[in-house]
C-alpha positions in Angstrom: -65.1 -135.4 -120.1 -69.0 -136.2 -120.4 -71.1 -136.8 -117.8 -74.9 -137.5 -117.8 -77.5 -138.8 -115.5 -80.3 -140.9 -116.1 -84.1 -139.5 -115.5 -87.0 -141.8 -116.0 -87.1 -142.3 -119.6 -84.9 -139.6 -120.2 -80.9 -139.0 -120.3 -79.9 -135.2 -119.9 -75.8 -134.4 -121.3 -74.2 -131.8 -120.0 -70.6 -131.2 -121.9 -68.2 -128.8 -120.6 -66.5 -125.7 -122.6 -63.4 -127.5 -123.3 -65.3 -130.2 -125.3 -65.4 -128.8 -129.0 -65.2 -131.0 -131.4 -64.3 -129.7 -135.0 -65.0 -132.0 -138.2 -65.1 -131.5 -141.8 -67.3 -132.5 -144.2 -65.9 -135.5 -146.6 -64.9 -134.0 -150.6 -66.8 -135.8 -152.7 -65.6 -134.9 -156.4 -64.4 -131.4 -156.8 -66.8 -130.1 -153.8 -65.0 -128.0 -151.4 -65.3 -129.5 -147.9 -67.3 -128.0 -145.5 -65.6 -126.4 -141.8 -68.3 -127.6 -138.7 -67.6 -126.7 -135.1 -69.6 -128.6 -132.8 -70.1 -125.6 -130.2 -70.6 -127.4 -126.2 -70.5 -124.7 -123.5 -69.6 -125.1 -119.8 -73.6 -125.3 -118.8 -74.9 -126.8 -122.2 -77.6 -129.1 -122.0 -78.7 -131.7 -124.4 -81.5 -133.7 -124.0 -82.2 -137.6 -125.3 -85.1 -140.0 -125.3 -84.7 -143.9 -124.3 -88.1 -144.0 -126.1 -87.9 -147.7 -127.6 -86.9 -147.4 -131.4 -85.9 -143.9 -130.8 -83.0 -144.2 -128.3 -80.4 -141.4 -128.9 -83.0 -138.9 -130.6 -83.2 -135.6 -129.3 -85.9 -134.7 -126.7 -87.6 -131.4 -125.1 -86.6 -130.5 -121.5 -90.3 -130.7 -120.7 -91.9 -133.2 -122.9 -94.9 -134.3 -121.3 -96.1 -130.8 -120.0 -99.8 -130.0 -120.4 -100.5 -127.8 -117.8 -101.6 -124.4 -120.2 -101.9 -121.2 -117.9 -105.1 -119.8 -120.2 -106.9 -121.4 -123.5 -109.4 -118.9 -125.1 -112.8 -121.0 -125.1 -115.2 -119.0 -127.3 -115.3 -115.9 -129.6 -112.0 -115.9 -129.5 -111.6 -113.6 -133.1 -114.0 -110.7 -132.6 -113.6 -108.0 -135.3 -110.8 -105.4 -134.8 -110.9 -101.7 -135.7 -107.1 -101.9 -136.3 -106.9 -104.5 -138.4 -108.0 -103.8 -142.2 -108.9 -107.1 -144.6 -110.1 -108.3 -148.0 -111.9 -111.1 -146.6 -113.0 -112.8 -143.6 -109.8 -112.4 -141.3 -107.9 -113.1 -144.7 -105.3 -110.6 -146.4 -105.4 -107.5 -143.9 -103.1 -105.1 -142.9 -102.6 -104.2 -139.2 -103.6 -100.2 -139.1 -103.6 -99.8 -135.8 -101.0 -97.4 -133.8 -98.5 -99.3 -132.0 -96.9 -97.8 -128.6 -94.1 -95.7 -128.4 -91.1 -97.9 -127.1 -87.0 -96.6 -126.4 -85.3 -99.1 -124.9 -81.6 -98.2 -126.3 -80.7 -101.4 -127.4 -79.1 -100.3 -130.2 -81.5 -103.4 -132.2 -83.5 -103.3 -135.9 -85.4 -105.3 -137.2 -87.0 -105.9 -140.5 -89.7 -108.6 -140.9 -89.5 -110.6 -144.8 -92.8 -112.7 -143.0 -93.4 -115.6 -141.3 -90.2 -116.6 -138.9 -87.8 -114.6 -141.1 -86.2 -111.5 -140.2 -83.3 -109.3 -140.9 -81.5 -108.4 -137.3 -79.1 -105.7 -137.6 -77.2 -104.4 -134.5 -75.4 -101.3 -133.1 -72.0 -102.0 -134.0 -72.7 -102.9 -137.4 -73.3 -107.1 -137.8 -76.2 -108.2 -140.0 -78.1 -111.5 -139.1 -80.4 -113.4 -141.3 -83.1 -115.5 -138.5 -84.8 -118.1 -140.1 -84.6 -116.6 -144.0 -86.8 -118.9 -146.4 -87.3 -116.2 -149.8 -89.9 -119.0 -151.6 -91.7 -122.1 -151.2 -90.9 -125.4 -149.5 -87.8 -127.2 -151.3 -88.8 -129.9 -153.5 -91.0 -131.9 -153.3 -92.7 -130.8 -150.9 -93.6 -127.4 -152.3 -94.9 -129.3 -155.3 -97.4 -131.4 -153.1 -98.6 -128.4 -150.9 -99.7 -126.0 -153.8 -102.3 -128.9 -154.5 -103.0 -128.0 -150.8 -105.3 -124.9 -150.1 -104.0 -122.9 -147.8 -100.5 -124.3 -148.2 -99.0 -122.2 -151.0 -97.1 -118.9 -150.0 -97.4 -115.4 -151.5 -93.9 -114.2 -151.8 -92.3 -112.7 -149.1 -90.8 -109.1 -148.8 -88.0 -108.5 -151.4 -85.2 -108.2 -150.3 -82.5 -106.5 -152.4 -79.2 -108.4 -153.5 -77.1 -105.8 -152.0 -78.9 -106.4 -148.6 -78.2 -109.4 -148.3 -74.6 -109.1 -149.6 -74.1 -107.4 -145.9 -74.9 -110.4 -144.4 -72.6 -111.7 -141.4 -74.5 -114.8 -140.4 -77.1 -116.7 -141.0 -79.4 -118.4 -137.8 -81.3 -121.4 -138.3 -84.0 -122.7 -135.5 -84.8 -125.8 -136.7 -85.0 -128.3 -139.6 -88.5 -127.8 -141.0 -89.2 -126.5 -144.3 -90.8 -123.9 -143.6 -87.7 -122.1 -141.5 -84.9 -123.8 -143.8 -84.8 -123.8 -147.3 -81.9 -125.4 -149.5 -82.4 -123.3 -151.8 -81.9 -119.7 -149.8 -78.4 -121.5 -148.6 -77.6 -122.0 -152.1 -77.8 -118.1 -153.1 -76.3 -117.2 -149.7 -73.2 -119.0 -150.4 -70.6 -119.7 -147.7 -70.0 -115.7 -147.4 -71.7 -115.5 -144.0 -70.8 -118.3 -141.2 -74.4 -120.4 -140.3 -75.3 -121.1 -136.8 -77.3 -123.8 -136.1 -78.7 -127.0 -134.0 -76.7 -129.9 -133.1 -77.1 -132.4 -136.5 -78.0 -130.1 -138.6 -74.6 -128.8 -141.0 -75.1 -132.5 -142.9 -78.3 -130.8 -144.4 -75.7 -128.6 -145.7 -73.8 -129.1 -149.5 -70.1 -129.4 -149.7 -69.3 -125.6 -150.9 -66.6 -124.5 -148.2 -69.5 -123.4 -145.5 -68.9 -122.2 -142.2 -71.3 -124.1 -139.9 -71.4 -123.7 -136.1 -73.3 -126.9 -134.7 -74.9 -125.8 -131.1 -76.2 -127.6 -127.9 -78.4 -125.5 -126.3 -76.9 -123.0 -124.0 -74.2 -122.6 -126.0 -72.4 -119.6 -127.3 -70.5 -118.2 -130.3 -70.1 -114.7 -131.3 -70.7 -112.5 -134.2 -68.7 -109.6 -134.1 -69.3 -107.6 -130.8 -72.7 -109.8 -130.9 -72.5 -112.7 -128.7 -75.4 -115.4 -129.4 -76.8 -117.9 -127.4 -78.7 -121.1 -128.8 -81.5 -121.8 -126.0 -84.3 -124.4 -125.7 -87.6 -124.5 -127.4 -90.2 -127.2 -126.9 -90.4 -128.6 -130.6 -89.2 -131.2 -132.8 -87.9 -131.8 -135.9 -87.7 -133.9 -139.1 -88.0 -133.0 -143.3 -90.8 -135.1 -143.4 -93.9 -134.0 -144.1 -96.0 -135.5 -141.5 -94.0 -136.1 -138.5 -93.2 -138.5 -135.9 -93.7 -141.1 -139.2 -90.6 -141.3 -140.5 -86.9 -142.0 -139.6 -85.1 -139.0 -139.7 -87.6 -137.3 -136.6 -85.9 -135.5 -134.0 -82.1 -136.5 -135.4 -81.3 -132.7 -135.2 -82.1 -130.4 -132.6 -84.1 -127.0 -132.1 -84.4 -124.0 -130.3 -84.4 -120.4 -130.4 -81.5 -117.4 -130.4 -80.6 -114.7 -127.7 -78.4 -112.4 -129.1 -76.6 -110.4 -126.5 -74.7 -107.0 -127.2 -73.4 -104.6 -124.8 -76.1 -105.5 -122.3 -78.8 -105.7 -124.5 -81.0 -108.5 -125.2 -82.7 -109.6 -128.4 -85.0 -113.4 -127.9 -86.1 -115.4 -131.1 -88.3 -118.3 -130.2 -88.2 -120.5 -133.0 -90.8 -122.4 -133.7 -92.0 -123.7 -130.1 -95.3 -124.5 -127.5 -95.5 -123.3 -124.0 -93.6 -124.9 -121.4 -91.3 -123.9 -118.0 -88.5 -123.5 -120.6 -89.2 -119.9 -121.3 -88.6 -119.5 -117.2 -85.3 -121.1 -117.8 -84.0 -118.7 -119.9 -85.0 -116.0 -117.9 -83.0 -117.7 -114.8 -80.5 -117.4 -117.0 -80.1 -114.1 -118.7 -82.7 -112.0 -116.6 -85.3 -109.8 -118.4 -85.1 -109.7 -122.1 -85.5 -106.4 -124.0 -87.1 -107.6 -127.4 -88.6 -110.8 -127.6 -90.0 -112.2 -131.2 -92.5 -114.7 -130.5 -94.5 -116.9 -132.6 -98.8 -116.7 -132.4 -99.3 -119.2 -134.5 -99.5 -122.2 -135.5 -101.6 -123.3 -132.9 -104.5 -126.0 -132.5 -107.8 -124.9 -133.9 -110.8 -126.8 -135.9 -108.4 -127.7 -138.8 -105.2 -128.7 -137.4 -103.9 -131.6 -135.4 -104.2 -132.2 -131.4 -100.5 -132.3 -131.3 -100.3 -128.7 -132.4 -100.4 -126.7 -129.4 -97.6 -129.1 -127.6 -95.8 -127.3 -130.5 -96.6 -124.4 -131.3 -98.0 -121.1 -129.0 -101.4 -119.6 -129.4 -101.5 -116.2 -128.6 -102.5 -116.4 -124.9 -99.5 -118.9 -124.4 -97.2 -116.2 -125.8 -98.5 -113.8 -124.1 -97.7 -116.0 -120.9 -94.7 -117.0 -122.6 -93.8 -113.0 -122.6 -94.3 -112.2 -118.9 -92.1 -116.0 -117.9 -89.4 -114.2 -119.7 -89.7 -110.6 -118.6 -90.2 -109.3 -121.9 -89.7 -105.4 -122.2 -91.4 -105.5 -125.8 -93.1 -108.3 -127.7 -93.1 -108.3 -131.2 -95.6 -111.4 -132.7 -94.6 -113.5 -136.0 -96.0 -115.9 -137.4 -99.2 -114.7 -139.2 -99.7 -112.7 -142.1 -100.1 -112.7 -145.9 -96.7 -114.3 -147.0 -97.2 -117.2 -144.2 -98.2 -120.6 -144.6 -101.3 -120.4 -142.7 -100.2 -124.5 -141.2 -103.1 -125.1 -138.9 -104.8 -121.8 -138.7 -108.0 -120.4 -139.7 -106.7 -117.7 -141.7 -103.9 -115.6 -143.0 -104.7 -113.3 -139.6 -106.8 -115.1 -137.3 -104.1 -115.3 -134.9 -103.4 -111.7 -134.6 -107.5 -111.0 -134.6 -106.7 -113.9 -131.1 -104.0 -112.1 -129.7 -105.8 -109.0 -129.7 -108.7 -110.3 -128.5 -106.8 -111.9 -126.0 -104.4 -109.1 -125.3 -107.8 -107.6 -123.8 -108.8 -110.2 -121.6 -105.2 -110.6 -120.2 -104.0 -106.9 -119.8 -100.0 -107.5 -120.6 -97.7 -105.3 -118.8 -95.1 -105.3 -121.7 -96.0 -103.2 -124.8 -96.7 -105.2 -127.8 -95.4 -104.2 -131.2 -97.6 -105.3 -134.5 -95.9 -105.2 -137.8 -97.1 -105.7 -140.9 -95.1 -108.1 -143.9 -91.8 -105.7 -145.0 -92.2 -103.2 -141.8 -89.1 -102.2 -140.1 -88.5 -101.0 -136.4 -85.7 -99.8 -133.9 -85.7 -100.5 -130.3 
């Protein structure tokens, strides 16, 4: 049974445990049909907007908040003794000694740049978040190397008999720049792929396992239970959004993943809103949270930006709504895409910066593009 309830301009689903709906894909030639579970908990929420010509797209919880705690106003990227670069805030390295943090969680990391990580856990399960190993798929990546700033360095190799280990793969949203065709393509259907609501038709017919999520759902990898939670985003493969017709047909958010206790947050691509106080209502403090610093609104990008994406001091707000026991920042660096920044680390030179003027009470971790750490 469904029920929903009617808000403004706005109709909020919430669709019980018992509600999962299994489809496959339809075998066209001699492709091997896909398996997709659409994954609805007992609490799952799914959020649509009655905007006219839009009706049935997905929405944020929050979508018309504005109301940012802290915006840094001016010299907001003063130079950093633990940050070493080529050029002005472009091509560095973080040098700088990070605190010492044991929280038991039994959680590594490894960072491949930009939103993609490797998450391994204590009992053994191997997670790709995010993974993208190149450029855009085609054609975008064609039209953005005529783009400065657009073009990305490679990321951190990653060796084949890594990513042979891998259990799952974790997708936040559609946009090229967290989901590449191509990376799915040399993963194969080995692993089983989590992901939004709307999403496995982006998928080829090869005999994938695709688990379609609303958010607050749950599924489990291994002894690793993972939850798909809000983020205040959007979506589309379009380059310039809210244009075309395929905008906000799939859903986004981030990942918890949950074992023995322990609690590991990916964001996802996402602005600040009372959503990150949400998740904490529901799963309390979280140990390791990896948020995004940028993209954010600066001279060279869109208005829209920050209703999108965090700036530092909105993660950093973002950080204590959640009751983060350690932060570790993404989002910058030499393999990223720099989409409306300044630089390839003007966002970390902010958080810093910012860091100071706001005094955090959680320790945050810096990494640099192919670092590794334990928690």
């Amino acid at each position: 049974m469904m029920t929903s309830s009617l808000k403004g301009w706005v109709k909020v689903v919430v669709v019980p445990l018992t509600s999962v709906a299994i489809a496959a894909s339809i075998i066209t030639g001699c492709a091997t049909p896909n398996h997709v579970t659409q994954i609805n908990g007992e609490q799952s929420v799914v959020k649509f907007t009655d905007e006219p010509g839009y009706e049935g797209r997905f929405s944020n919880l929050y979508d018309g908040f504005k109301a940012y705690p802290v915006t840094c106003e001016e010299n907001c990227y003063p130079a950093s003794p633990d940050i070493d670069c080529e050029g002005e805030m472009q091509d560095c390295l973080f040098i700088g000694k990070n605190p010492e943090v044991t929280l038991n969680t039994g959680f590594s990391i490894k960072w491949l740049g930009h939103a993609s990580f490797i998450l391994n856990t204590a009992s053994g399960e191997q997670v790709l978040i995010d993974p993208v190993f190149g450029q855009f798929d085609w054609p975008v990546n064609w039209a953005f190397r005529l783009s400065e700033g657009f073009n990305r360095n490679a990321p951190a190799a990653v060796s084949e008999e890594k990513l042979a280990q891998t259990d799952a793969v974790v997708y936040s949203h559609i946009h090229y720049d967290h989901f590449n065709k191509a990376d799915i393509a040399e993963l194969g259907p080995k692993p089983s792929y989590l992901v939004p609501l709307g999403f496995a038709e982006h998928f080829p017919d090869d005999g994938y396992t695709i688990n379609e999520m609303a958010w607050y759902a749950s599924s489990s990898i291994g002894k690793t239970t993972v939850h798909f939670v809000p983020a205040h985003h959007f979506s589309s493969r379009i380059w310039v959004p809210y244009l075309y017709e395929d905008n906000d047909e799939t859903l986004w958010g981030g990942w918890i993943f949950e074992h023995e206790g322990s609690t590991l947050f990916f964001a996802g691509d996402t602005g600040y809103s009372p959503h990150f106080k949400d998740i904490k209502a529901r799963f309390g403090e979280i140990d390791v949270c990896l948020l995004p610093i940028a993209s954010y609104f600066s001279e060279s990008s869109p208005r829209w930006y920050r209703k999108v994406h965090t700036t530092p001091e909105d993660a950093i707000i973002a950080a204590r709504d959640l009751g983060c026991k350690a932060v570790v920042p993404w989002g910058y660096g030499n393999a990223t895409w720099m989409m409306g920044d300044k630089s390839s680390h003007s966002a970390l030179f902010r958080l810093l910066h910012m860091k100071a003027q706001l005094n955090p009470s959680m320790p945050w971790l810096i990494m640099n593009e192919g670092d590794s750490m334990s928690f």
